[in-house]
N, C-alpha and C positions, 0 to 999 in steps of 0.2 A: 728562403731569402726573398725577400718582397724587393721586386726591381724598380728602383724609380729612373722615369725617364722624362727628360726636358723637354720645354715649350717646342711645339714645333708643326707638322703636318698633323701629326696625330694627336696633339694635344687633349686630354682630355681634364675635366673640371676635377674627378674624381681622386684623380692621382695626386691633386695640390692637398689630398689629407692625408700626410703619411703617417700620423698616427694611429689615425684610424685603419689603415692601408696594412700597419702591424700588429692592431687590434684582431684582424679579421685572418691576419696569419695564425696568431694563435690558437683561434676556433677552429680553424681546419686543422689542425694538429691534435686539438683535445677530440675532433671528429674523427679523426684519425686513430686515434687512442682508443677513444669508445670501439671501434669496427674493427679493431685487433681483440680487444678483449672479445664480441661476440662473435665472431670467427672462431677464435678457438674454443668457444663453447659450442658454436654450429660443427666444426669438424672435425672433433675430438680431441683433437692436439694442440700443443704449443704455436701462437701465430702472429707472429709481429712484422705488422704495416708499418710503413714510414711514411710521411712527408719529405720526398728529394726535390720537388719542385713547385713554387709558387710566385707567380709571374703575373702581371695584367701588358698585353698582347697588344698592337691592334690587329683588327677582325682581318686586314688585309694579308701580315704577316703569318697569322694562323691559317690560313686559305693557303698560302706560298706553302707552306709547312708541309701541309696536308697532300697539296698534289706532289710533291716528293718522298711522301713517306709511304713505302708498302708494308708496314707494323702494323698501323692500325686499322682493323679490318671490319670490327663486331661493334656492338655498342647498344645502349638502348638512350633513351629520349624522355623526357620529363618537363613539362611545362609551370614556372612558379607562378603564382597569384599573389594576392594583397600588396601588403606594405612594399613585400619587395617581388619584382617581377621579372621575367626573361627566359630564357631556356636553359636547361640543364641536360649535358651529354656527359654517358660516363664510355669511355671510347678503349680499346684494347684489342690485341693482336690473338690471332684462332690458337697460338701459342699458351697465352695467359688464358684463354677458355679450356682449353684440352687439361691443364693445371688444376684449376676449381674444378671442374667435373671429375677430374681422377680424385681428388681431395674427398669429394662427397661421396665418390665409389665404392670409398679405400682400395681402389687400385690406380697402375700408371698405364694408359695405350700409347703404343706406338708411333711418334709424330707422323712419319710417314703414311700413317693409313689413319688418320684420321678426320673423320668429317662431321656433321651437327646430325645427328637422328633426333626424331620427335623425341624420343626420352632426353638425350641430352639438352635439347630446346630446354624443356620442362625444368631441367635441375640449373639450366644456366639463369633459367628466369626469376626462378627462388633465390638462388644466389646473388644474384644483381639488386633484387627487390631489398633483399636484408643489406647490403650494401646501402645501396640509395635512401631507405627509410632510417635506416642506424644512425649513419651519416649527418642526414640533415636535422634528425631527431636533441642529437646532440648540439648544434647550432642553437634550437630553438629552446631545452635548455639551461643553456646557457644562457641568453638572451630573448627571455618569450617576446615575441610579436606576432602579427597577424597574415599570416603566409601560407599557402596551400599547394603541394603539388599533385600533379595529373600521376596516374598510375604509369609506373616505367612500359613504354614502348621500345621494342628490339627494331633494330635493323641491320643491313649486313653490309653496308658502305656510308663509311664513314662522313669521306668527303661530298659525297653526293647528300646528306644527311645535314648536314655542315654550311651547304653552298645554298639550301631551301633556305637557310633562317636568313641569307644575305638579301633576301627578295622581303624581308621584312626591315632589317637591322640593317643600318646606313653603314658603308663601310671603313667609315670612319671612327668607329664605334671601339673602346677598348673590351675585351673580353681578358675574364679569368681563368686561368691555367693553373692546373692543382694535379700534379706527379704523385702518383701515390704506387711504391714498389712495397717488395720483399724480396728475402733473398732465399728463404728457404720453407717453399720454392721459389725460385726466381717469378714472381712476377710483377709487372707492369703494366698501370693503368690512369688514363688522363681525364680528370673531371671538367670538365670544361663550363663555363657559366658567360652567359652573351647579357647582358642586364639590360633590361626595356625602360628607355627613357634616362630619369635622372632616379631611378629608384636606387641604383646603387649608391650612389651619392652621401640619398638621404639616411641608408641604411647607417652607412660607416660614420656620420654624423651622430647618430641613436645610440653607436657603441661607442662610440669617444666619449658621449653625456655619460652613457651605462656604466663606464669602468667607475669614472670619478663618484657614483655612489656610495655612499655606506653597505659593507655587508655585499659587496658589488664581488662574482663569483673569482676565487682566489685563480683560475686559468688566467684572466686579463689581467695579472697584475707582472 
């Protein structure tokens, strides 16, 4: 559900297109779509992601968020270019890693004793990568434009991770929040997008022209 929220401290220009605001819900969803299907071709079995949460934040609230949450722990880091620009974090708990790693094992370790060895490094980083390039592969599409991202970077705290990009991004700034669970196995993971400048803006402008085309892909409709 795309949240709108009123003129105010944190107003931002972007949230005045809520069409476009619904436009860009439903690409995270058909991205969503896409990243279950090659899941379960990546680990053998039946795998269906959902879209439970889709939000634009401000960057302060998300900060609040963060220093009270002890979930989310892992993550890696992604830089956009072109048309549209900003950072891209896909953030989760050593819970929903220990999960994908038993997935790709075909076994389950023990929460209790579990910690990241270089082999697990290795197989979280594959998994994230087809995550992150699946994902955005399908945004792009759906709506080709001129956009590039940086290869995923890991790190292992979130917030500290989170709090670097406010030393670039005014904290006035709204950012996108994209929940992406399962249940079987349980897990949970939050894609987070901070947009540079008014590139967001212009993007959701592009899709609102986009949909209204002829021939224009049957997801926006």
């Amino acid at each position: 559900m795309a949240v709108n929220m009123k003129k105010g401290l944190f107003y931002s220009s972007l949230l005045a297109n809520e069409q476009g605001v619904n436009l860009l819900e439903k690409l995270y969803q058909a991205g969503v779509h896409s990243l279950s299907e090659r899941f379960s071709f990546f680990f053998g079995r039946p795998f269906e992601l959902k879209l439970t949460g889709f939000f634009f934040l401000p960057f302060t609230w998300l900060i609040k968020n963060l220093e009270h949450t002890t979930t989310l722990e892992l993550g890696v880091h992604s830089r956009v270019t072109g048309d549209l620009k900003g950072e891209l974090y896909l953030c989760f708990s050593r819970e929903t890693a220990l999960e994908l790693i038993s997935m790709e094992m075909k076994n389950r370790r023990p929460l209790h004793k579990f910690s990241l060895n270089k082999f697990d490094e290795s197989l979280l980083s594959e998994i994230t990568n087809i995550l992150i390039n699946t994902f955005w592969s399908t945004l792009h599409e759906e709506l080709p434009t001129r956009w590039w991202l940086t290869p995923p970077s890991s790190f292992n705290n979130v917030l500290k991770s989170i709090q670097l990009a406010s030393k670039i991004y005014s904290f006035d700034r709204r950012v996108l929040l994209a929940e992406i669970s399962a249940d079987h196995p349980e897990i949970k993971m939050d894609l987070i997008f901070i947009p540079s400048g008014e590139s967001l803006d212009h993007f959701l402008k592009k899709l609102e022209n986009h949909s209204t085309l002829p021939g224009a892909s049957s997801v926006l409709d």
